[in-house]
C-alpha positions in Angstrom: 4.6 9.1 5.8 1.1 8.4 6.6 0.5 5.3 4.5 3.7 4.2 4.0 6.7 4.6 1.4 5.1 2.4 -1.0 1.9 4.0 -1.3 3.9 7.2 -1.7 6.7 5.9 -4.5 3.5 4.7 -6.5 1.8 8.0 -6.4 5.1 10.1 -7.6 5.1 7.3 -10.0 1.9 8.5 -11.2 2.9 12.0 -11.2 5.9 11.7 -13.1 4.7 9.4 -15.5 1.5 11.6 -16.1 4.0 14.6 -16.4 5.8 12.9 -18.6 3.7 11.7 -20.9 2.9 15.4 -22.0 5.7 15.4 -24.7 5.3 12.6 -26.7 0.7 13.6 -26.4 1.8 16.7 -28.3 3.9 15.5 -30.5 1.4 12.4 -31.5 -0.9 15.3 -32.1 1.5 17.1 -34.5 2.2 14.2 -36.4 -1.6 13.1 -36.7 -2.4 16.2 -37.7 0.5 16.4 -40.7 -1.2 12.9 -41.7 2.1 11.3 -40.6 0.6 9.2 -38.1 2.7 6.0 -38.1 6.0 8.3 -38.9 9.0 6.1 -37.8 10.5 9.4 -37.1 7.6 9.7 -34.4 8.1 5.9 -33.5 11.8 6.5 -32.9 11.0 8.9 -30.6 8.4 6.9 -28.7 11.0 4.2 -28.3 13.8 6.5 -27.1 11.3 8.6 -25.5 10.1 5.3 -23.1 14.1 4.1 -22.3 14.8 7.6 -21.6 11.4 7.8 -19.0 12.6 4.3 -17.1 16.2 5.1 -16.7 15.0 8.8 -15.4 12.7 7.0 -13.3 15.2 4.6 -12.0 17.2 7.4 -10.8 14.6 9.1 -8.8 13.1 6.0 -7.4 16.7 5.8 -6.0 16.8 9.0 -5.1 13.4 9.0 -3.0 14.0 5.8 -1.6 18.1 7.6 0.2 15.8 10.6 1.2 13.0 8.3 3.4 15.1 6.1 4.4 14.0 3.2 3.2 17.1 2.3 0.8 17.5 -1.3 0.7 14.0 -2.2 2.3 13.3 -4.4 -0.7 16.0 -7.1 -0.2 14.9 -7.5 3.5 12.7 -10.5 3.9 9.9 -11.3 5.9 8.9 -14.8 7.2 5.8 -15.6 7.8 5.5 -17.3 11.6 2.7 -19.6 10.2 5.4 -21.3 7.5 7.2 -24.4 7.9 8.9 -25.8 4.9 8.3 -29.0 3.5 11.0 -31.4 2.1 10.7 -34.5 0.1 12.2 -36.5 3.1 10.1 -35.5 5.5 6.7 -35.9 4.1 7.1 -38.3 1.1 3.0 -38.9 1.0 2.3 -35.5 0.9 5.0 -33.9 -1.4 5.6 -34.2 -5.3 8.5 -35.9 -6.6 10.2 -34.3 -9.8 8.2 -35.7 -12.5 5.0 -34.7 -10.9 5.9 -31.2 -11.1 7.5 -31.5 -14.7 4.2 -33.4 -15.4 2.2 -30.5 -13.9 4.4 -27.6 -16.0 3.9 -29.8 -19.3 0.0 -30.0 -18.4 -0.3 -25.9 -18.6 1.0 -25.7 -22.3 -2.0 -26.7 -23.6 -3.9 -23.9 -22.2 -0.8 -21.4 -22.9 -1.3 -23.0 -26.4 -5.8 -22.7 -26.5 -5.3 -18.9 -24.9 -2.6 -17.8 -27.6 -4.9 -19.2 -30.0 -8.1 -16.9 -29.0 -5.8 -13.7 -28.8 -4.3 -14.9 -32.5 -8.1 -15.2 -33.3 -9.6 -11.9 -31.9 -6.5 -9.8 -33.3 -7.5 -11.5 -36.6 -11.1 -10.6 -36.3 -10.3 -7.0 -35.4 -8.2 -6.8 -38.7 -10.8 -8.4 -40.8 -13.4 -6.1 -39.3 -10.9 -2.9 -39.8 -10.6 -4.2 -43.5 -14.6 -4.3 -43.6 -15.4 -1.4 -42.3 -12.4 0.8 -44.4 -12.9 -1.1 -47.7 -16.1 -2.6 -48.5 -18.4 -0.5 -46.4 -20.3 2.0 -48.5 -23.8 2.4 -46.3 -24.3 5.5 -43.5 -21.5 7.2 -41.7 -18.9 5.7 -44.1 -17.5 9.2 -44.0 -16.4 8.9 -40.3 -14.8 4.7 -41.3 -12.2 6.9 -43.3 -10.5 7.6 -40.4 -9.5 4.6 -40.2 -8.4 3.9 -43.4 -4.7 2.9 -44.5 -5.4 4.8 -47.6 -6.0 8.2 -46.2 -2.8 7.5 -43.8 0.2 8.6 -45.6 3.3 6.8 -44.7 
């Protein structure tokens, strides 16, 4: 291999995935087109459809990996000449003690907490703006906002 087995599994990766994905594209067309677009018949299928694709995929990543010989190449580790570990013994000015690092995991929960607020807030705007545009809107090219109407989606 000319770049390596990893650059290789990631591209039959891509192949397979892109190959696969042809099924469930045509169905999602059949369905959209029988205005059944958010079938659970065709969400079922998604669903069994995506554990079907990894467990496949599983398989021939093993299968790739026996034919270039590289089975087991994951769980070899490689140190880096340049690291030395660092206890709390040996370098007691320069290393954290347990509740710094407890104090440093509790600090990042109020970002977690501000950044799961702005996706809460955009995903409402979208659905507010969806509503708008669906509902309310009557001005030009309110024929093309049907499409996205619940109404006109039978479910």
């Amino acid at each position: 291999m000319q770049f390596g087995e990893s650059v290789a599994l990631y591209f039959s990766f891509l192949t397979s995935y892109s190959k696969a994905l042809i099924l469930p594209t045509l169905l999602g067309v059949v369905f959209y087109r029988m205005s059944a677009p958010y079938s659970p018949i065709y969400s079922s299928f998604i669903v069994l459809w995506s554990v079907t694709f990894v467990e496949w995929w599983r398989i021939r990543q093993r299968k790739l990996a026996v034919r270039w010989g590289t089975r087991g190449s994951t769980s070899v580790e490689k140190r880096r000449v340049a690291f030395h570990a660092r206890t709390d013994e040996e370098d007691d000015d320069k290393a954290f003690s347990w509740w710094q690092r407890e104090l440093r995991m509790v600090a990042s929960v109020p970002v977690i907490m501000l950044f799961a607020g702005a996706l809460a807030a955009l995903l409402t705007a979208i659905f507010v703006f969806e509503a708008f545009v669906t509902q309310l809107y009557t001005g030009p090219l309110h024929q093309y906002a049907v499409c996205l109407s619940i109404r006109s989606m039978r479910l």
